[in-house]
ZAMARGU-4260 file (C-alpha; in steps of 0.2 Angstrom, whole numbers, plus 5000, padded with zeros to 4 digits):
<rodrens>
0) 5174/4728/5477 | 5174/4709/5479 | 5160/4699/5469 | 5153/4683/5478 | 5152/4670/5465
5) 5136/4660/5470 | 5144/4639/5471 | 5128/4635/5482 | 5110/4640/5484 | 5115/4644/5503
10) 5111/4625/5510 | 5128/4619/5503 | 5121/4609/5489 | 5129/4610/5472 | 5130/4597/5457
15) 5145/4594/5452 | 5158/4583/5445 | 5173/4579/5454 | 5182/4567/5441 | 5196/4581/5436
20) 5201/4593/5446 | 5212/4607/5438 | 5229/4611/5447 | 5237/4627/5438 | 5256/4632/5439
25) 5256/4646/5450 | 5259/4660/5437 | 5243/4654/5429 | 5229/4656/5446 | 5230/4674/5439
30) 5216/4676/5429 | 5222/4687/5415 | 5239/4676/5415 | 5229/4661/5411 | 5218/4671/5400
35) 5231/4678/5389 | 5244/4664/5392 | 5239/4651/5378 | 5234/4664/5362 | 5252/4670/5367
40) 5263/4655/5368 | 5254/4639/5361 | 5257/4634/5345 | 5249/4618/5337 | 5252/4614/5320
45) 5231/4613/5311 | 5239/4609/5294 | 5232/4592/5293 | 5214/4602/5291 | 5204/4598/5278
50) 5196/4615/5271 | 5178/4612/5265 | 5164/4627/5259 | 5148/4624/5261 | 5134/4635/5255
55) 5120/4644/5266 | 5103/4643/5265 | 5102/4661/5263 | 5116/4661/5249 | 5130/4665/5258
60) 5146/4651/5263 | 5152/4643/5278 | 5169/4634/5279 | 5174/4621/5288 | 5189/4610/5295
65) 5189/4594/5295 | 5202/4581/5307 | 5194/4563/5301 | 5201/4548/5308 | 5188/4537/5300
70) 5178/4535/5315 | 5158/4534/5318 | 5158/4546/5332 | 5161/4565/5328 | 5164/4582/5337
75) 5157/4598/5330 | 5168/4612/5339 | 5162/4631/5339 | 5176/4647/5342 | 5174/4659/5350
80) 5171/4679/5346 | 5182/4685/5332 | 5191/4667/5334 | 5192/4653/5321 | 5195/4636/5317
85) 5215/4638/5319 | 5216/4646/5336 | 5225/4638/5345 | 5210/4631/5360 | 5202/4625/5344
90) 5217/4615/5335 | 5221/4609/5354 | 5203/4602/5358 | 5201/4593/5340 | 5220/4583/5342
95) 5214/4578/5359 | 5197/4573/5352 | 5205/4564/5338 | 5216/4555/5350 | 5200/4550/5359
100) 5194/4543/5344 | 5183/4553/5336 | 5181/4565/5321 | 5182/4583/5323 | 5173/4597/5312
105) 5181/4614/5317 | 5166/4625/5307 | 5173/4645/5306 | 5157/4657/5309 | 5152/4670/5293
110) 5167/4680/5292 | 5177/4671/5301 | 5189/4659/5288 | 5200/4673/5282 | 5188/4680/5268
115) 5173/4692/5271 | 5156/4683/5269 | 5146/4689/5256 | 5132/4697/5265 | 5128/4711/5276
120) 5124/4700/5292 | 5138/4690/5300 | 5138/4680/5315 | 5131/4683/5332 | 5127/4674/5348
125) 5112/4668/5342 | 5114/4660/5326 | 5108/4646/5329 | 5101/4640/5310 | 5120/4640/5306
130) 5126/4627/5319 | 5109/4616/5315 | 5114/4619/5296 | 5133/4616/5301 | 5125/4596/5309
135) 5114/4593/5295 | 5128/4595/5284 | 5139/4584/5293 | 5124/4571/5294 | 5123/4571/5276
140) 5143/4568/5273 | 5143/4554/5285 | 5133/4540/5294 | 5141/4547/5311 | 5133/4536/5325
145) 5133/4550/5336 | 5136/4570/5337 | 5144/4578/5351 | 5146/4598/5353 | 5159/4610/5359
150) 5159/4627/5361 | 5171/4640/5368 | 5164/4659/5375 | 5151/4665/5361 | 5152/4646/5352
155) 5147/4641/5369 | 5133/4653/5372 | 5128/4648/5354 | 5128/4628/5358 | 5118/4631/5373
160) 5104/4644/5362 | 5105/4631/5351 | 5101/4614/5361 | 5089/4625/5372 | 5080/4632/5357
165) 5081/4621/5339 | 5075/4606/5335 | 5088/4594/5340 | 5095/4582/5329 | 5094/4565/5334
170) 5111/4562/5331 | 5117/4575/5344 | 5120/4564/5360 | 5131/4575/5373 | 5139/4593/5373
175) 5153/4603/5383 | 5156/4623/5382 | 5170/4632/5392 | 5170/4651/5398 | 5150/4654/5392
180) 5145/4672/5394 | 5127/4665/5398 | 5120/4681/5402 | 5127/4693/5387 | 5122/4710/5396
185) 5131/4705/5412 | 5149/4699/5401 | 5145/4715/5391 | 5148/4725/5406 | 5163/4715/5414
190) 5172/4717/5398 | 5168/4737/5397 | 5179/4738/5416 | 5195/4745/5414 | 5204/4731/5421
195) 5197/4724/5404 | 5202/4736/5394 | 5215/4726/5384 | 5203/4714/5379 | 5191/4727/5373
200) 5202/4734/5363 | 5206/4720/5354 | 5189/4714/5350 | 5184/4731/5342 | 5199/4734/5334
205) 5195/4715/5325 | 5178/4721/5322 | 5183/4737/5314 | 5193/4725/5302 | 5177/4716/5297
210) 5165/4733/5293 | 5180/4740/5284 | 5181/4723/5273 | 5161/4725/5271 | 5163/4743/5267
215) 5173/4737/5251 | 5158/4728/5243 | 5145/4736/5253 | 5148/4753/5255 | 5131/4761/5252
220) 5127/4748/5266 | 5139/4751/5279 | 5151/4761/5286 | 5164/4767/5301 | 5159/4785/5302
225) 5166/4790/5320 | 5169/4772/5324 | 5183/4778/5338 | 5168/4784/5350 | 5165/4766/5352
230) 5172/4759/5366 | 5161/4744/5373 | 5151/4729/5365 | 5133/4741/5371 | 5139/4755/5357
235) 5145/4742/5345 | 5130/4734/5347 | 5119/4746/5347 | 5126/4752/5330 | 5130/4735/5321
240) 5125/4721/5329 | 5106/4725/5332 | 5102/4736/5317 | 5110/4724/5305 | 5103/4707/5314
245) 5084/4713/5317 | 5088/4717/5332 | 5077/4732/5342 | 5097/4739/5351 | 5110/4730/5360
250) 5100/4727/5377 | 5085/4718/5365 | 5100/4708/5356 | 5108/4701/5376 | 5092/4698/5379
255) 5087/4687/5365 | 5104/4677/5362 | 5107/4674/5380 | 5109/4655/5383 | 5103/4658/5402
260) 5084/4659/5401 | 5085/4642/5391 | 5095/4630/5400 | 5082/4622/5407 | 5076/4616/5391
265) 5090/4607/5385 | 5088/4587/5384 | 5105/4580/5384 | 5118/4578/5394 | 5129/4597/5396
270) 5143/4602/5405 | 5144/4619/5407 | 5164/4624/5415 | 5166/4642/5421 | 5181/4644/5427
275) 5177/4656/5444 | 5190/4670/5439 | 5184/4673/5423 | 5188/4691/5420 | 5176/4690/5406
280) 5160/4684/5415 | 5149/4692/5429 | 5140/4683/5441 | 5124/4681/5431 | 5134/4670/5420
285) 5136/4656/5433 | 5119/4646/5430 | 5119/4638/5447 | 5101/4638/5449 | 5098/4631/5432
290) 5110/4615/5436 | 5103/4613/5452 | 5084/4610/5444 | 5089/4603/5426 | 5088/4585/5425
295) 5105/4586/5411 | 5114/4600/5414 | 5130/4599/5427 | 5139/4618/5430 | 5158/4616/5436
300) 5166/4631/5443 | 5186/4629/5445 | 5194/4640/5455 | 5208/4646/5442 | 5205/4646/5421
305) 5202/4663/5416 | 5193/4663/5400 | 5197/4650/5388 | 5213/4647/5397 | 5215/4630/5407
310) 5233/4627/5402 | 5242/4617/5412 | 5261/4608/5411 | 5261/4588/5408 | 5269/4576/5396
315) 5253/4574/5384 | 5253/4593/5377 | 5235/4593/5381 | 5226/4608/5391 | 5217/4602/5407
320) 5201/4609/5398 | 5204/4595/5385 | 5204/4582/5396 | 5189/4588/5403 | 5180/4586/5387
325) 5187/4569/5382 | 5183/4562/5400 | 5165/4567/5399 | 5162/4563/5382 | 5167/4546/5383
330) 5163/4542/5402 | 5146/4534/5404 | 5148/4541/5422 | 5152/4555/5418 | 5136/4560/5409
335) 5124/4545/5417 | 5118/4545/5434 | 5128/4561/5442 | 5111/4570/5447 | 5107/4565/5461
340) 5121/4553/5465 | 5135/4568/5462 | 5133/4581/5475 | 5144/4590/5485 | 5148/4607/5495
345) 5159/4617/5490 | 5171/4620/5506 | 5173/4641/5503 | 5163/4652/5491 | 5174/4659/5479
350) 5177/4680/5476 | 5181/4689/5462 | 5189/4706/5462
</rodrens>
């Protein structure tokens, strides 16, 4: 059955931001080719990283990438579930960012570097006291003239919860996520269909990699009894996720670390970009309504991109997503002026199968 994807309240009235529009090859208007597509063949080269731990508040460590050019502007990019700071969208978004001049800090979530964080909790959609720890950190190394944020999937759910729901720091100027599951119950129950199957898979086999590593130095803590009944994010949840993160169960977890009900109080400029055949997202995680009424958040919905995809063929070797990014982080038009002056109908509302 065909989804229609809301691009206008029904008068035809959208914000939005023409300045890029993105053109796919062919093969890659399929929303699972341009999902799968870059994690398959890009490679980037993320040796010129610099590694630096920091340690938690709570005792426990965070690592971090750093790309420094020397600049007074910097970039704080967040991954996406089970990602890191070497996947390939990551290492892509901070060259580009480096070339636009600015620093990049590629921070890795608990658990996420390559060694198991030392306790029980791990990351989440909601953590935000790690980003805010992650800016204060980066504050204290530098005297950065401004802070801009990127987040991709869960690191972009996370940069909304967290400019909606912390105490900004002054610093932070602008921010842009990519594929946001904004409304975590709705994704939850995309990603449980069978045409999604591959994908689900994959995120609870890396999982299972993760309790298994905590079962080693926590076993009286934790364990994978039965783990193969599992077989969407609501029984992984409900098991790990919650219990372990205060959570009441899954459904109190989606509904407290969802980005969506916030949006409105974010108080800088924000792009959110959600491409329209996002396999990954349902319809309750294009905010159009939130964009129309927020003085700073803009919502673009491209036609093609599937979820963290945006590839795209040119001379530079940069993703169309990166360009994106660059263009409204540097673009005084891009960020000032567009909410009432930017408008536009969208000529077809866009279905999902």
């Amino acid at each position: 059955m065909n989804e229609p994807y809301p691009l206008s309240d029904g008068r035809g009235r959208l914000k939005c931001n023409l300045h890029l529009k993105y053109n796919p090859p062919l093969l890659l208007r399929n929303a699972h080719a341009s999902t799968i597509y870059p994690s398959l063949f890009r490679k980037i080269d993320s040796s010129y990283y610099q590694r630096e731990r920091i340690e938690t508040f709570d005792d426990d460590f965070l690592d971090l990438d750093w790309a420094s050019i020397g600049s007074s502007r910097l970039v704080i990019i967040s991954h996406g579930l089970e990602g890191s700071s070497h996947r390939a969208y990551v290492i892509g978004m901070a060259k580009a960012m480096n070339r636009a001049g600015f620093d990049v800090l590629a921070w890795n979530f608990r658990s996420c570097s390559g060694e198991p964080n030392r306790l029980l909790r791990s990351y989440h959609n909601g953590v935000t006291e790690d980003l805010a720890w992650v800016i204060r950190h980066a504050e204290e190394t530098a005297k950065y003239r401004s802070i801009d944020l990127i987040g991709f999937s869960l690191g972009g759910n996370l940069t909304l919860n967290y400019l909606g729901r912390e105490v900004v720091a002054a610093s932070v100027r602008k921010a842009v996520v990519f594929s946001v599951p904004c409304d975590l119950k709705g994704s939850a129950i995309m990603l449980s269909k069978p045409s999604n199957i591959i994908y689900m898979k994959r995120f609870l086999r890396e999982l299972h990699q993760k309790i298994r590593a905590k079962m080693e130095t926590m076993p009286h803590l934790i364990n994978d009894d039965g783990y193969e009944k599992i077989k969407d994010f609501k029984a992984f949840d409900d098991r790990y996720t919650a219990p372990i993160h205060s959570f009441r169960d899954a459904e109190d977890y989606w509904h407290q670390c969802s980005s969506k009900p916030i949006l409105n109080e974010i108080a800088i400029p924000t792009l959110i970009v959600n491409a329209a055949n996002d396999p990954f997202l349902s319809p309750a995680c294009y905010p159009v309504n939130q964009a129309k009424q927020s003085t700073y958040l803009t919502l673009e919905i491209p036609r093609y991109g599937g979820h963290v995809g945006f590839a795209e063929k040119n001379g530079e070797d940069l993703y169309w997503s990166e360009k994106r990014a660059v263009l409204w982080l540097t673009n005084r038009s891009a960020t000032q002026g567009y909410h009432r002056q930017q408008l536009c109908q969208p000529a077809e509302t866009v279905y999902k199968a």
